[in-house]
Structures are given as structure tokens and as C-alpha cells.
C-alpha positions in Angstrom: -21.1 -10.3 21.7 -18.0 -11.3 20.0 -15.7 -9.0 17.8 -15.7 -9.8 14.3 -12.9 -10.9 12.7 -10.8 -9.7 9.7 -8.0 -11.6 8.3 -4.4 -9.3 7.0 -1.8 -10.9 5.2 1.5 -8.4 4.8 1.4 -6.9 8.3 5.3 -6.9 8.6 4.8 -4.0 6.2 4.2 -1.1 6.9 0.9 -1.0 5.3 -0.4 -3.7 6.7 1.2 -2.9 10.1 -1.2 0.7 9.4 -4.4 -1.8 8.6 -4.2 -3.8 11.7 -3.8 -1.2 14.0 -6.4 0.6 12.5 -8.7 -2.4 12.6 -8.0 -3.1 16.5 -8.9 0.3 17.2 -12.2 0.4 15.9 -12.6 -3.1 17.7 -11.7 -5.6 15.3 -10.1 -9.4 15.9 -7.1 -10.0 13.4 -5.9 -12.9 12.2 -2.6 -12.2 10.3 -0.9 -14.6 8.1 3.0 -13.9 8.2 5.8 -15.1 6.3 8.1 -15.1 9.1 7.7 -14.3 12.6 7.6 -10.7 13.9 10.8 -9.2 15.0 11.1 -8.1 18.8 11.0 -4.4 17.7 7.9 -4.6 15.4 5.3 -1.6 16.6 2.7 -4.5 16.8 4.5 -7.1 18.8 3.0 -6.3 22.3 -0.4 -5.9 20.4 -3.3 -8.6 20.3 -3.1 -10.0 16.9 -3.4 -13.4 16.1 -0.4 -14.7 14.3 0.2 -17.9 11.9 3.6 -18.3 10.3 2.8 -19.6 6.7 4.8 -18.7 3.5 2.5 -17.9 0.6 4.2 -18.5 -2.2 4.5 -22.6 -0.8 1.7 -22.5 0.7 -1.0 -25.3 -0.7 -4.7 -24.8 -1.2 -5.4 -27.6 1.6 -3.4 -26.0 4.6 -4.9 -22.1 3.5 -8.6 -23.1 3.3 -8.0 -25.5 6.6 -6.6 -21.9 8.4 -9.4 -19.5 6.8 -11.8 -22.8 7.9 -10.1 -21.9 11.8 -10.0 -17.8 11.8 -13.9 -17.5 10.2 -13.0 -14.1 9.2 -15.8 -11.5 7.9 -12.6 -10.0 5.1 -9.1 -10.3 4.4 -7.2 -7.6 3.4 -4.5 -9.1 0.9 -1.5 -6.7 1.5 1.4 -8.6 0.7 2.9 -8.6 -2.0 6.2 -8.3 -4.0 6.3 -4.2 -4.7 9.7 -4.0 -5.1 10.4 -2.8 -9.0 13.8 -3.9 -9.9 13.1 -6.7 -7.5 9.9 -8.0 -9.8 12.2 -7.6 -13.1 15.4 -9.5 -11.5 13.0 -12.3 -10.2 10.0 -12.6 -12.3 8.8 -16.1 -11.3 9.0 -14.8 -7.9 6.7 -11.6 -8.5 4.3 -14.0 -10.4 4.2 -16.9 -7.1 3.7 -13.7 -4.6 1.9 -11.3 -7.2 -0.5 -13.6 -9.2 -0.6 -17.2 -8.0 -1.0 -16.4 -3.8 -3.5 -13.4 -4.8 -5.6 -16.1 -6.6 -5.3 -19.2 -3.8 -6.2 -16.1 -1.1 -9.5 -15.1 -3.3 -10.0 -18.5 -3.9 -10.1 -19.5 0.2 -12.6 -16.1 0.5 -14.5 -17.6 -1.6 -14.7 -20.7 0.1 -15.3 -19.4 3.5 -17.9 -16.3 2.3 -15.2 -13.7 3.0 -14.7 -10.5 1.7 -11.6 -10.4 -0.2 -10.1 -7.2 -0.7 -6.7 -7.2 -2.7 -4.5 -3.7 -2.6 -2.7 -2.8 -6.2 -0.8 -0.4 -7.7 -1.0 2.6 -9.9 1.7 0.8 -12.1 -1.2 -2.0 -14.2 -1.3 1.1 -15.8 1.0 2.4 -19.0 1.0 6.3 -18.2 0.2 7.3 -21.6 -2.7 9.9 -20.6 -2.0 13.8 -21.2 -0.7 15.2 -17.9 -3.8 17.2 -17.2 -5.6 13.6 -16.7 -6.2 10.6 -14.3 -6.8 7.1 -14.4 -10.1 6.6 -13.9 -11.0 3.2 -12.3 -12.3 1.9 -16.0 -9.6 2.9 -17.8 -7.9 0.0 -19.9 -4.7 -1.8 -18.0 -1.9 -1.9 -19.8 1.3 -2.8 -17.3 5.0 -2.0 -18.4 7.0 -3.8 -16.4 6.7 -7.1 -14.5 5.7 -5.3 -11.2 2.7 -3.8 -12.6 2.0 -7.4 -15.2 1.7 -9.4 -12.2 -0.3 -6.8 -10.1 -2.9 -6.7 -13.6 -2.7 -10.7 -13.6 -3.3 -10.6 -9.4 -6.9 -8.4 -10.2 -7.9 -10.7 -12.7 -7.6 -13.5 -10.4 -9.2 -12.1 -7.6 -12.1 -11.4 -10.0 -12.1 -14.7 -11.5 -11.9 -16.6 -8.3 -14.6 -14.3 -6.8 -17.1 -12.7 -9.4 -20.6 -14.0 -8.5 -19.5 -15.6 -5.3 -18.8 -13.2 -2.5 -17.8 -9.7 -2.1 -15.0 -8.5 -4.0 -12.7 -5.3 -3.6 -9.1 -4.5 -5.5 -8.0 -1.2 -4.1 -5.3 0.2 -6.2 -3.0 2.6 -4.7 0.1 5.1 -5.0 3.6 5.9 -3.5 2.2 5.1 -0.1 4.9 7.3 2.7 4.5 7.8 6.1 5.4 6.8 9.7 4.0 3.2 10.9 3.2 4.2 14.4 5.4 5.8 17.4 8.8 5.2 16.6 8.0 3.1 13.5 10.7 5.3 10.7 12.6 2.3 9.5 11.9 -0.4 7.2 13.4 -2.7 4.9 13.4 -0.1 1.8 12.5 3.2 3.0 9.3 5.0 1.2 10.1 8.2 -0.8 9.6 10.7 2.3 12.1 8.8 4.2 14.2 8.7 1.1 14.5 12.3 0.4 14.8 13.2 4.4 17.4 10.8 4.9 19.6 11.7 1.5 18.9 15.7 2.2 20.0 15.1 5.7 23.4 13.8 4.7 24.2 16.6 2.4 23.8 14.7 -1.1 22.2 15.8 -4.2 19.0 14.4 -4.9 18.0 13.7 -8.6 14.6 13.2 -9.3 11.9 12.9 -12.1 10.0 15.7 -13.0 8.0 13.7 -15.2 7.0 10.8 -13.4 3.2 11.7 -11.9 1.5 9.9 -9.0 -0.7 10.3 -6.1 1.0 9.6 -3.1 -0.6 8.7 -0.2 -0.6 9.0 3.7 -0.2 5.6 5.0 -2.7 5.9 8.2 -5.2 7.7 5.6 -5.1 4.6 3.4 -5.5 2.3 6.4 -9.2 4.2 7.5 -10.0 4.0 3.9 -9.7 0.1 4.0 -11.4 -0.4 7.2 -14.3 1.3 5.9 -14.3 -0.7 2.8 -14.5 -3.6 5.5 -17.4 -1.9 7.2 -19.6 -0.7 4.8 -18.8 -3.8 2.2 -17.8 -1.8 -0.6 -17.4 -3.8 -3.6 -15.7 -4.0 -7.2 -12.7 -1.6 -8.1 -11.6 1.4 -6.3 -8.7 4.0 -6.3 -7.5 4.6 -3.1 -5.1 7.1 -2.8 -4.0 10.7 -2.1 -6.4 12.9 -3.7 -3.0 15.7 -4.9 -1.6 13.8 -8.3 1.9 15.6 -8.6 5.5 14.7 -10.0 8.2 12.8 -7.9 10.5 16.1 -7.9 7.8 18.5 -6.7 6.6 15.9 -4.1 10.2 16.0 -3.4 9.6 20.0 -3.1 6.8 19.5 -1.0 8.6 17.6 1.9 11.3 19.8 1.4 8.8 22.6 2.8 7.5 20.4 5.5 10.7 19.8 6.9 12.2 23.0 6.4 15.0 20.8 4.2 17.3 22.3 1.6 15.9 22.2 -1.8 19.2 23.5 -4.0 20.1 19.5 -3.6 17.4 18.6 -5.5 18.0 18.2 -9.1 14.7 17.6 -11.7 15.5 14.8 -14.3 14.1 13.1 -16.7 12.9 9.4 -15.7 14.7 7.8 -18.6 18.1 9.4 -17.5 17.8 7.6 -14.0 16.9 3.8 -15.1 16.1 3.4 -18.6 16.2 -0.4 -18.4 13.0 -0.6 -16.6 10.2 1.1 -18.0 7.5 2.9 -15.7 3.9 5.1 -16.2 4.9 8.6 -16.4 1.6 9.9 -15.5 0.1 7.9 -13.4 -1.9 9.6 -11.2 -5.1 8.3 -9.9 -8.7 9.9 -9.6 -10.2 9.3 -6.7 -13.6 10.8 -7.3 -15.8 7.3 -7.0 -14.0 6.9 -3.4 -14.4 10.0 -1.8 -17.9 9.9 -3.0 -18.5 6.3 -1.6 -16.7 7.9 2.1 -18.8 11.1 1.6 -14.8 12.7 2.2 -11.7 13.4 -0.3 -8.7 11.5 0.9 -6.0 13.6 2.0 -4.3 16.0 0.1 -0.3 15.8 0.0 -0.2 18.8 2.2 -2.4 17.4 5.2 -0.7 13.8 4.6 2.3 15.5 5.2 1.2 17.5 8.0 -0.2 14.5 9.4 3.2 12.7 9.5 4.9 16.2 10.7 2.6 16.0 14.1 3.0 12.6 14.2 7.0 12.4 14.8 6.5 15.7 16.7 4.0 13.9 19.3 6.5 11.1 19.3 9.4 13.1 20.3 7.4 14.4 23.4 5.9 11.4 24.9 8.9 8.8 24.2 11.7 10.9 23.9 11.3 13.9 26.0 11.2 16.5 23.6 14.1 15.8 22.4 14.8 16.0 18.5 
């Protein structure tokens, strides 16, 4: 019988690098649409994934339904995107070509082909106005601040426009996503938070960070199971998936600190408008996760297990390609 076969776009990411492993290991085909060719030492380069070279923010409709047409996937996971926050505000056409107008030609080609389209977004289509004893609930009104989370908002809509009534539909929003790719996998582009705080600790500097900026941050490989099974058991409409521990930047800051046996006196607790008031952002933004975990039948991971998770994970690294040695 032939495997089935799930479309990714973003898996130069490390997200989407997560989803396709976990997808081949539960016996998935991927199809991966890439913007530009895999670098010689990408986790997944000696891994069977089918790979086109297309850029989607030139992409036209003709040549993205003629290569969903080809692959005849069962879902695509819609990972890319522009996530970068000062990025979104210094090129806003940009953020609205990657963001909004590929999110909508992606939905549209799903809905062409019969595919499941599942589209990742952000805590950030939020405004962060709720008391700090709440959550965003997955009904909750949007109201984006800044162009990131606008054209993430605009990107749901689309999907939902392009897709309501026609074929299965799923926008998984998440939060602070950290963690290590795979064996060996610690660098990227722009380092996530864990990275950040291990690598700025590690060189002696002092670390200022908002106390009052809340999210749910999220184990990477935790995030990537929770997709696959909204692949497998065709879960549909809006869901936040993320780490089930909502908690401020400087005491997740704390908590890696512990992990890692790291110095905390370097870390200073500010204010968010004293480190860059020119963009604004969702101070409490974390995520409930209650209509997820009761979908899985399991909580995502707490910020203690993610942690953990990634802790064992570099540890069993060091053994096996490294020879114990730190």
C-alpha cells in the first residue's frame, strides 16, 4: 500500500524541519516546497523528502496548483512564514506577500486538490489586553498590534475564506516555540529564546528581560506530534497549540536558568516598553490550551518537561556523536 503523502512548506525552519521528521517517522511521504535549496549541513539533507525549489511570495497560482496537481497530498502544513518582528515592521509589503497573500494562494491550491490545509499562527493576532490571571481562548476577538501579528490575522482569514465549506481547514496558533531541531541541530538563522539566554549567559553579559510580557512557550518536537495528529485524526477549525505553562519572558528566562544550572544574577526584569518601545507587542498573551489537550486526550508539555526534554536531548547527543564530551 502506498504511504500517504503530506505536503510542508517552511522546512528550512526549524519548525518545519520538527514537522517533517516527525511525519517520516510515523511513515509519511513529504513533499516540501522550499524557497531555496537545503544547505549541506541541514539535519534533513540525507533524509527522504521530496524537494521543489519555488519562492512563494512570486510564485503564481498556475505553477502552485500544477505542483499540488503532481504531489496529491492528503494535508499541507503551511509553516513558512515571515515571523521575524522588527523584520515585519521594516518590510511590511514583504510580511503581507509571505504572511497574507502565499497563506491564501496555499489554501486556495488545498482547496483545489481536496487537501487539508493547516496554517500555523501566532499568539501575536492578539492585543494582550486580558487581566494576567487569563488566557486567550481560541474565540476570543483578534485584535493584532503590530504588522507581524496584522498579517498573521489577515493570513487566518484567508485560509478561511479560501477554504470554509470546501475542505478541511486547521490554523494552529502557537507561542515562543524553543528547542533543539534534531542531533546537532543548535544553530539557526535567529536563535529562539532558550538559545538566546544560554548563549548571552554563557558569555558573561547581563540579560534584560520583560517581566511583563506573558506567553506559552513551546517545545518544538511537542508542537511537531501535535500537528501530525491534527493530520491524522483531521482535526478541523481553530486550535491553540502550545505549551500548556503561560509565564513571563524573565521567569522563563529563570526557568532555563535552572535547567542549565546558568547564573541568574545576569538577569535583569524590565519592563517591555523600556526595551523597544517603537514596536508595540501583547503583554499577556498566553494561550489556553484546554480544547487541544481535550481533542489529544493529553496536555501539551509543561515548560518544565519541554525543557527537560531538550536537556536529555543535547545530553544524548553528546554521547552518541561526540563521545561524551561537553
Amino acid at each position: 500500500m502506498p504511504k500517504k503523502t503530506v505536503a510542508v512548506t517552511g522546512m528550512t525552519g526549524k519548525v518545519g524541519t520538527n514537522i517533517v521528521q516527525q511525519l517520516l517517522k510515523v511513515g509519511y511521504e513529504v513533499h516540501a516546497l522550499l524557497h531555496t535549496p537545503l544547505s549541506p549541513d541541514h539535519p534533513l539533507i540525507f533524509e527522504h523528502v521530496n524537494v521543489t525549489v519555488m519562492d512563494l511570495t512570486t510564485l503564481s497560482e498556475y505553477e502552485l496548483f500544477n505542483w499540488i496537481d503532481n504531489v496529491q497530498p492528503i494535508a499541507l502544513i503551511h509553516s513558512a512564514a515571515l515571523a521575524d518582528v522588527p523584520g515585519c515592521e521594516r518590510q511590511p509589503t514583504l510580511s503581507y506577500l509571505m504572511n497574507v497573500v502565499a497563506t491564501r494562494m496555499l489554501a486556495r491550491a488545498c482547496a483545489h486538490a481536496q487537501a487539508h490545509f493547516i496554517m500555523l499562527s501566532t499568539e501575536y493576532v492578539f492585543d494582550g489586553t486580558l487581566h494576567p490571571e487569563k488566557l486567550y481562548c481560541e474565540w476570543d476577538l483578534l485584535h493584532p498590534l503590530n504588522q507581524y501579528g496584522k498579517s498573521k490575522a489577515q493570513g487566518e482569514l484567508a485560509a478561511q475564506e479560501e477554504c470554509m465549506g470546501i475542505i478541511l481547514w486547521t490554523i494552529c496558533r502557537t507561542s515562543v516555540v524553543y528547542g533543539l531541531a534534531t542531533y546537532g541541530s543548535t544553530q539557526w538563522p535567529r536563535p529562539d529564546f532558550l538559545q538566546w539566554v544560554r548563549m548571552t549567559l554563557g558569555q558573561k553579559k547581563t540579560l534584560r528581560i520583560a517581566i511583563d510580557q506573558i506567553n506559552s512557550p513551546t517545545y518544538v518536537v511537542d508542537l511537531a506530534k501535535m500537528l501530525v495528529s491534527v493530520v491524522e485524526q483531521r482535526i478541523y477549525g481553530v486550535y491553540h497549540i502550545a505549551g500548556s505553562t503561560a509565564l513571563s519572558r524573565y521567569h522563563f528566562a529563570l526557568k532555563i536558568v535552572q535547567q542549565y544550572g546558568l547564573n541568574d544574577m545576569l538577569i535583569q526584569p524590565v519592563l517591555t516598553s523600556e526595551l523597544d518601545p517603537a514596536i508595540p507587542r501583547p503583554l499577556n498573551a498566553g494561550l489556553c490550551v484546554d480544547k487541544i489537550s481535550l481533542r489529544l486526550g493529553r496536555c501539551p508539555l509543561s515548560i518544565e518537561e519541554g525543557l527537560a526534554c531538550c536537556w536529555e536531548l543535547e545530553q544524548k547527543y553528546k554521547r552518541v556523536y561526540m563521545g561524551g564530551v561537553a
